[in-house]
C-alpha positions, 0 to 999 in steps of 0.5 A: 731888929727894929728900925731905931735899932738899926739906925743906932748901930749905923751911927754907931760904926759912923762915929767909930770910923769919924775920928780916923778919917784922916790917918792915912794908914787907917783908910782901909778901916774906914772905907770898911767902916762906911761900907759896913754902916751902909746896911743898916741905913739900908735896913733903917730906910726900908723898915721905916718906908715899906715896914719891912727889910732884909736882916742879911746881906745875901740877895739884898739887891733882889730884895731892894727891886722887889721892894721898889717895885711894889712902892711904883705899884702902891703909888698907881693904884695897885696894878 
């Protein structure tokens, strides 16, 4: 998926989600809304800061480090 792909289905759930916030009953929807827009946001920002993302939840954490470290290593000059 590409990174405008990924920020359209961000905004997608988020518009989804937006006229529910304030239905008491549908709290849970919502927070599952926003929790489920997250990844691509995350997905959008990686494949637009590094050129590169995950394209699954599992080991996501692992992945953003490892990302974020060889960013701090580009920006010292490669050590």
């Amino acid at each position: 998926m590409t990174a405008e792909a990924h920020r359209q289905a961000a905004e997608d759930i988020e518009k989804t989600i937006l006229p529910h916030q304030a239905a008491s009953y549908a709290a849970r929807v919502v927070i599952e809304g926003a929790w489920g827009a997250a990844f691509p946001w995350i997905a959008f920002g990686c494949e637009t800061k590094h050129q590169n993302h995950q394209e699954s939840h599992a080991r996501l954490g692992t992945f953003l480090r490892r990302e974020a470290r060889g960013s701090s290593r580009r920006m010292v000059g490669g050590h």
